[in-house]
MIDOSE-1310 file (N, C-alpha, C; in nm, 2 decimals, decimal comma, always signed):
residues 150
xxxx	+2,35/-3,05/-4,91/+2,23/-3,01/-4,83/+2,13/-2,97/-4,94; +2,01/-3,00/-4,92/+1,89/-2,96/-5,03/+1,79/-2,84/-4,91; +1,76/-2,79/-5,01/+1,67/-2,69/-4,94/+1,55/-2,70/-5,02; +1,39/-2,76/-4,84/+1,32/-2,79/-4,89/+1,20/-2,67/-4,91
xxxx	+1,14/-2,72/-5,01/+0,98/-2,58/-5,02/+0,92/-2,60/-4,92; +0,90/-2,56/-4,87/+0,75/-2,53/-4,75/+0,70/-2,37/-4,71; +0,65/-2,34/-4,81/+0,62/-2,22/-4,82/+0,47/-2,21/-4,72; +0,47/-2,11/-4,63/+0,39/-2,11/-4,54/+0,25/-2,03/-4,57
xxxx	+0,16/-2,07/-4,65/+0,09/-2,03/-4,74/+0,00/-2,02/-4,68; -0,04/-2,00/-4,56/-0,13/-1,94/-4,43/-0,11/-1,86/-4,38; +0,02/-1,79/-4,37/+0,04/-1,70/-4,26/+0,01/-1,55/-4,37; +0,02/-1,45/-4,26/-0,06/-1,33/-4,34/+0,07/-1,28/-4,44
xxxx	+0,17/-1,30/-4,38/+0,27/-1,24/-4,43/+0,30/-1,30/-4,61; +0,26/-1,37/-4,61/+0,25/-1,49/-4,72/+0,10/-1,44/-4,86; -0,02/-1,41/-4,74/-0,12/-1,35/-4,83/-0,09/-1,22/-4,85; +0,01/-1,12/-4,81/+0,01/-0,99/-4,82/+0,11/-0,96/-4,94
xxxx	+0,21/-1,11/-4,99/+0,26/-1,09/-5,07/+0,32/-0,93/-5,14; +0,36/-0,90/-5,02/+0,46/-0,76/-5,07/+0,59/-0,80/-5,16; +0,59/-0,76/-5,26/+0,75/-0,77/-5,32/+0,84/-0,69/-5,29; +0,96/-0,75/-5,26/+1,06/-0,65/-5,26/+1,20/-0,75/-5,31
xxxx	+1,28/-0,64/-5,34/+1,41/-0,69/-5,41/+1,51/-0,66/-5,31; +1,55/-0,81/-5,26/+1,64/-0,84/-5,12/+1,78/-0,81/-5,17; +1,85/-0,72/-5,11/+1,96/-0,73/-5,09/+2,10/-0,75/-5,01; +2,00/-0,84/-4,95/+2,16/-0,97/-4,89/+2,07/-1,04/-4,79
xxxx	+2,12/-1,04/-4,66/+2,09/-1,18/-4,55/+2,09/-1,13/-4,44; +2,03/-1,17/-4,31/+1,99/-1,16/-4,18/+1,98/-1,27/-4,09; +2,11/-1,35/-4,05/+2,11/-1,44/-3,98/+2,06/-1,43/-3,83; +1,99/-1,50/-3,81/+1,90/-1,49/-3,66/+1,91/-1,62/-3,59
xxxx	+1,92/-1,61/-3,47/+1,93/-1,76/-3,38/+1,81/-1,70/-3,26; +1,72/-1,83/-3,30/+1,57/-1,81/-3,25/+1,53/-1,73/-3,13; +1,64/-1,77/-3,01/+1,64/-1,71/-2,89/+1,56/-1,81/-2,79; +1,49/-1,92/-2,84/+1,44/-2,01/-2,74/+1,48/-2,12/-2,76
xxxx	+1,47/-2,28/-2,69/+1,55/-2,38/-2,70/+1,44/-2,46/-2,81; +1,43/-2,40/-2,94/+1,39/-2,51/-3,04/+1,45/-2,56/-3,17; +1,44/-2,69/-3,11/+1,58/-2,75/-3,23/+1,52/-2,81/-3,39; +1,37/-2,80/-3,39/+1,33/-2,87/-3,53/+1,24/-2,73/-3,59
xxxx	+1,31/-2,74/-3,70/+1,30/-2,64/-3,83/+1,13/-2,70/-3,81; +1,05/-2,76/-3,84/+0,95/-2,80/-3,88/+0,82/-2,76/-3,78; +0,91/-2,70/-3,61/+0,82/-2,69/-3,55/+0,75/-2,53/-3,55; +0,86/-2,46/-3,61/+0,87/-2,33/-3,64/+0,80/-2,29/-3,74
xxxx	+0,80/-2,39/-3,84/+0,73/-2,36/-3,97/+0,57/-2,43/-3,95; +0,54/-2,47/-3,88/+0,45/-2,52/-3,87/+0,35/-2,37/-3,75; +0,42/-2,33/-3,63/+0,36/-2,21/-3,64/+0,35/-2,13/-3,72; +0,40/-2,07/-3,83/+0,42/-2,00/-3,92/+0,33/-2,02/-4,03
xxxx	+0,31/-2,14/-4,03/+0,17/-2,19/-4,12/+0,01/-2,17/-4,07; +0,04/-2,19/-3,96/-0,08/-2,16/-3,83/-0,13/-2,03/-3,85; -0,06/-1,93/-3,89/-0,03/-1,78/-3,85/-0,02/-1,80/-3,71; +0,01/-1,84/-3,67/+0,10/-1,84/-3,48/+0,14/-1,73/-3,52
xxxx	+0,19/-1,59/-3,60/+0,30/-1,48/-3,59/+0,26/-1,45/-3,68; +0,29/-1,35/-3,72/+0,30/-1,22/-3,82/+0,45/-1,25/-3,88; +0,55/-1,28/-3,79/+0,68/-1,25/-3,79/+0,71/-1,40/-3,82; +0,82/-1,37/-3,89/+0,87/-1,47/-4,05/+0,96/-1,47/-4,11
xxxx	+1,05/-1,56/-4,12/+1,16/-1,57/-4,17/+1,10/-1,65/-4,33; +1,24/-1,59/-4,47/+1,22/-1,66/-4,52/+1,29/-1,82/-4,55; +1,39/-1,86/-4,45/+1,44/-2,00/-4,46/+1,44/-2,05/-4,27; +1,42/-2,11/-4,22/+1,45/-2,15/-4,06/+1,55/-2,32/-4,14
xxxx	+1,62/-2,34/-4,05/+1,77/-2,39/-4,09/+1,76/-2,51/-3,92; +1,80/-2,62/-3,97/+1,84/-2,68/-3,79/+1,95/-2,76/-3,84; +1,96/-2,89/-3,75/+2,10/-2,98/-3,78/+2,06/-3,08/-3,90; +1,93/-3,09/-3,97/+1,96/-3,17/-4,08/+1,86/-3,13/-4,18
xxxx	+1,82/-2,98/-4,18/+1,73/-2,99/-4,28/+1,73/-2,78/-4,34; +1,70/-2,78/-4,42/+1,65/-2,62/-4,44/+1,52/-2,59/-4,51; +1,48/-2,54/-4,46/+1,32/-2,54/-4,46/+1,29/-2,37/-4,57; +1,22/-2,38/-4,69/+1,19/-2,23/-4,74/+1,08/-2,23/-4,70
xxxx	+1,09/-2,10/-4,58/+0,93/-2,10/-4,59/+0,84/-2,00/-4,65; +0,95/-1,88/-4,70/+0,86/-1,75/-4,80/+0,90/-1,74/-4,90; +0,92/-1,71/-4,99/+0,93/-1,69/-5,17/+1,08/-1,57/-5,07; +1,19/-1,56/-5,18/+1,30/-1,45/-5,16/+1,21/-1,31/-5,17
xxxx	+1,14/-1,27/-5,23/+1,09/-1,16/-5,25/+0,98/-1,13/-5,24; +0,95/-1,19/-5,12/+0,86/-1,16/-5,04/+0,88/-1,08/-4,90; +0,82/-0,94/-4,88/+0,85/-0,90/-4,77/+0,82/-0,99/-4,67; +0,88/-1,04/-4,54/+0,87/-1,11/-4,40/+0,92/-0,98/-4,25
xxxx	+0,88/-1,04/-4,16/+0,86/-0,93/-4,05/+0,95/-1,02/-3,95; +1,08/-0,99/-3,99/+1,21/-1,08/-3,86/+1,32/-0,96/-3,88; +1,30/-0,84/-3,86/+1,41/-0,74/-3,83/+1,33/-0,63/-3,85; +1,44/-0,56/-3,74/+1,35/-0,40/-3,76/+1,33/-0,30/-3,89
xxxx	+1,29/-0,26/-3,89/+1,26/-0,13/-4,00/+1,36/-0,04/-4,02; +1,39/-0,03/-4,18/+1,34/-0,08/-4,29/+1,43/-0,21/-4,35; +1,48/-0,30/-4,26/+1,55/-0,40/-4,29/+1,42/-0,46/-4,36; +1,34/-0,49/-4,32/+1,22/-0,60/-4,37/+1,24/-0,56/-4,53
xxxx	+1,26/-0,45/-4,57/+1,25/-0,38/-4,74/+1,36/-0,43/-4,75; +1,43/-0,55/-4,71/+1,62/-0,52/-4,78/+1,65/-0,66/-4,75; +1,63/-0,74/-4,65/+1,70/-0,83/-4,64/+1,63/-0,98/-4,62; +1,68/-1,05/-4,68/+1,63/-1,24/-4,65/+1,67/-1,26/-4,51
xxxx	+1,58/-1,31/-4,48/+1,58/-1,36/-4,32/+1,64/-1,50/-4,31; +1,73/-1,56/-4,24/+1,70/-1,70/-4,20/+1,70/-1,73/-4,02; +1,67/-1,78/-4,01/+1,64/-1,83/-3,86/+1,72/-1,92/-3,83; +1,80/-1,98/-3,76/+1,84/-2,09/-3,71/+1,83/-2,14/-3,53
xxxx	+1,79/-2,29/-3,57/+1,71/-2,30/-3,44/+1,85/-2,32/-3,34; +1,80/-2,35/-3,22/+1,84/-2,38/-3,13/+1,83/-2,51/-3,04; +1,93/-2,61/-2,92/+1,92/-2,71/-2,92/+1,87/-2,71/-2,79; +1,79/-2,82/-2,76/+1,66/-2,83/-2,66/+1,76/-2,86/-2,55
xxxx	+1,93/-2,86/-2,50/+1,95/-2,90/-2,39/+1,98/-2,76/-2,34; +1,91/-2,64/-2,40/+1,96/-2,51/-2,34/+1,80/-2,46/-2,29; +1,82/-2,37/-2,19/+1,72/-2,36/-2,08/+1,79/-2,21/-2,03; +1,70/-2,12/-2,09/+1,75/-1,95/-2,13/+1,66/-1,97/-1,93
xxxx	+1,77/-1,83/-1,88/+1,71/-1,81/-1,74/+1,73/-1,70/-1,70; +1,73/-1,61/-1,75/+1,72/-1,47/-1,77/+1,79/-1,37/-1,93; +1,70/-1,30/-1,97/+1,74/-1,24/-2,08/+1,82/-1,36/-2,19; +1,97/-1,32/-2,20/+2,01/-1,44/-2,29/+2,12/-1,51/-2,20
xxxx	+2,09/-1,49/-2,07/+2,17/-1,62/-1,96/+2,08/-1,73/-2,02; +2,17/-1,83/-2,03/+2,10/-1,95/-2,01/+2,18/-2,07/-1,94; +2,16/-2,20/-1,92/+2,20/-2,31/-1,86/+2,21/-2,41/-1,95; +2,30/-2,52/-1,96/+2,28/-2,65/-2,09/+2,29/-2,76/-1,95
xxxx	+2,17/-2,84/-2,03/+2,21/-2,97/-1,93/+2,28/-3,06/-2,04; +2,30/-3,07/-2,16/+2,45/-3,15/-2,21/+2,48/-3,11/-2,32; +2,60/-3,03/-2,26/+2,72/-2,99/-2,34/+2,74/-3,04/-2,48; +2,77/-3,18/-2,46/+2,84/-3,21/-2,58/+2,71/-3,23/-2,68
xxxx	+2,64/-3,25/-2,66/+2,48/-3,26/-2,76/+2,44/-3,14/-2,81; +2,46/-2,97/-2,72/+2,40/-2,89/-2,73/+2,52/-2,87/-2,86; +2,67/-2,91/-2,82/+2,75/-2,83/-2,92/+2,78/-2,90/-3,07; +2,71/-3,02/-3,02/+2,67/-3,09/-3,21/+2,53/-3,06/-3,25
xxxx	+2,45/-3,04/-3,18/+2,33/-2,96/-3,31/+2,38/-2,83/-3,33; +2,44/-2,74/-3,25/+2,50/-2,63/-3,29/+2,59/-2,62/-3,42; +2,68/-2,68/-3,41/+2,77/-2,72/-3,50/+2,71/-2,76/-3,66; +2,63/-2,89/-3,66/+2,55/-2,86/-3,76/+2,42/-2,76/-3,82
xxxx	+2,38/-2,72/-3,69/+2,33/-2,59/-3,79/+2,38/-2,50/-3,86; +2,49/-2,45/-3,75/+2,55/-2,39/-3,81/+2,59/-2,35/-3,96; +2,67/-2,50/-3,99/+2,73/-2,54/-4,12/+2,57/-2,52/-4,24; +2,46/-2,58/-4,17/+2,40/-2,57/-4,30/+2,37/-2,36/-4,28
xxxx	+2,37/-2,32/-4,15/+2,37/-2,19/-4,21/+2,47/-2,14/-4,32; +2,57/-2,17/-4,29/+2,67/-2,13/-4,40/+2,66/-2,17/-4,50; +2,61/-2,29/-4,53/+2,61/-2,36/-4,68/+2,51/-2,26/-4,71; +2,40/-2,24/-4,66/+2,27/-2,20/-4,70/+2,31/-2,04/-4,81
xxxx	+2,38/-1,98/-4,68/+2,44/-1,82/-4,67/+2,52/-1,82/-4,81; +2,60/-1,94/-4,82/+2,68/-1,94/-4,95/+2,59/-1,94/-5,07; +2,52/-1,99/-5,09/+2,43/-2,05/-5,20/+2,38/-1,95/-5,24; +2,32/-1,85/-5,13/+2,19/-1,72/-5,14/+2,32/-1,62/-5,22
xxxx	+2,46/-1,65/-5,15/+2,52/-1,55/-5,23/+2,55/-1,55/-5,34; +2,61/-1,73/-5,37/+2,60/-1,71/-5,57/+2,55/-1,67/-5,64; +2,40/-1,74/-5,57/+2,29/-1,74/-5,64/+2,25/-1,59/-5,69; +2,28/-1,47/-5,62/+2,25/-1,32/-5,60/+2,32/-1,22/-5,63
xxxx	+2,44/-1,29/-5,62/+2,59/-1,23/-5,66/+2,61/-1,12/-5,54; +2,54/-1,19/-5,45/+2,63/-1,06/-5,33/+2,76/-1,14/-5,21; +2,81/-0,99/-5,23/+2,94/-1,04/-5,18/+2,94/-1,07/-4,96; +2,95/-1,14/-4,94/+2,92/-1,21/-4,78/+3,01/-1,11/-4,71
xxxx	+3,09/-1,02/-4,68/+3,15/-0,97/-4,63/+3,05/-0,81/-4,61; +2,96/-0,81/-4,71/+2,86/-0,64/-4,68/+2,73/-0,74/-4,69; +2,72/-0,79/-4,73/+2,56/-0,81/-4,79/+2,50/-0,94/-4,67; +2,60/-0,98/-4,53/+2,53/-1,07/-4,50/+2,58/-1,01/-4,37
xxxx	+2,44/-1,00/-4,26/+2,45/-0,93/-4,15/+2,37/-1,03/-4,02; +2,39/-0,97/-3,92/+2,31/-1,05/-3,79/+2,19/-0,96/-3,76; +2,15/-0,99/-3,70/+2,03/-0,96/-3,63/+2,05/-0,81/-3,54; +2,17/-0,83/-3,42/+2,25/-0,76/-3,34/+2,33/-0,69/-3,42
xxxx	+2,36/-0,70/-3,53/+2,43/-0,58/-3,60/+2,33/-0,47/-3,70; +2,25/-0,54/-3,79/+2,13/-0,44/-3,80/+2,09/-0,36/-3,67; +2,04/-0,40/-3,53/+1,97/-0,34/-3,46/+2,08/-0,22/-3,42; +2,19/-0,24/-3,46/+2,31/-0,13/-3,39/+2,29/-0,01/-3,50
xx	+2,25/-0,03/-3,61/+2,31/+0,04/-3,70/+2,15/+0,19/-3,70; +2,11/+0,17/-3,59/+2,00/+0,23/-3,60/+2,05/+0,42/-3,52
């Protein structure tokens, strides 16, 4: 898997250029049915959001879209000061219909883009940890587990 640059060099979060020194990961699944890394980062370039991940991840690509040490606004406070964000999308045959009910109109498609996202989240997750030397058992969290810890 290659992870590509696309650093979103529009959005504010990008001109605000806060530094901070990340220590570990924040795995997030979008919450809506979008399956291409490119449509997300392409808001994100828009400034469509304030709110920012630094990698969004789908079934064939990984997208960087902020510098690692750059603060981004995709978890609550003071996670933003501590942790790399990634996003991973979600597959267009899901159709959310209350809160996080949702419906799939096909199963077996929704659970192979799943599947491969997945995997590149993990590859991705592996790599941030060599590369960082943190250990994936403390240093790599969800979304729903930060918000618990409040």
């Amino acid at each position: 898997m290659n992870i590509i640059e696309s650093y979103c060099t529009n959005n504010s979060r990008y001109k605000a250029a806060q530094i901070f020194s990340p220590q570990g990961i924040v795995l997030h699944s979008i919450g809506t049915p979008q399956p291409k890394a490119r449509a997300l980062y392409s808001y994100w370039q828009n400034n469509g959001s304030p709110y920012v991940v630094h990698y969004m991840v789908d079934d064939t690509e990984i997208l960087h879209c902020m510098p690692d040490n750059y603060k981004c606004w995709h978890v609550c406070s003071p996670g933003n000061d501590k942790w790399i964000g990634i996003e991973m999308g979600e597959p267009s045959q899901i159709k959310y219909t209350s809160g996080a009910t949702f419906t799939v109109s096909d199963l077996a498609a929704a659970q192979a883009y799943c599947e491969k996202t997945y995997k590149n989240a993990v590859w991705l997750i592996a790599y941030l940890c060599k590369k960082y030397g943190w250990d994936p058992m403390t240093q790599v969290w969800t979304h729903y587990e930060i918000t618990k810890q409040k």
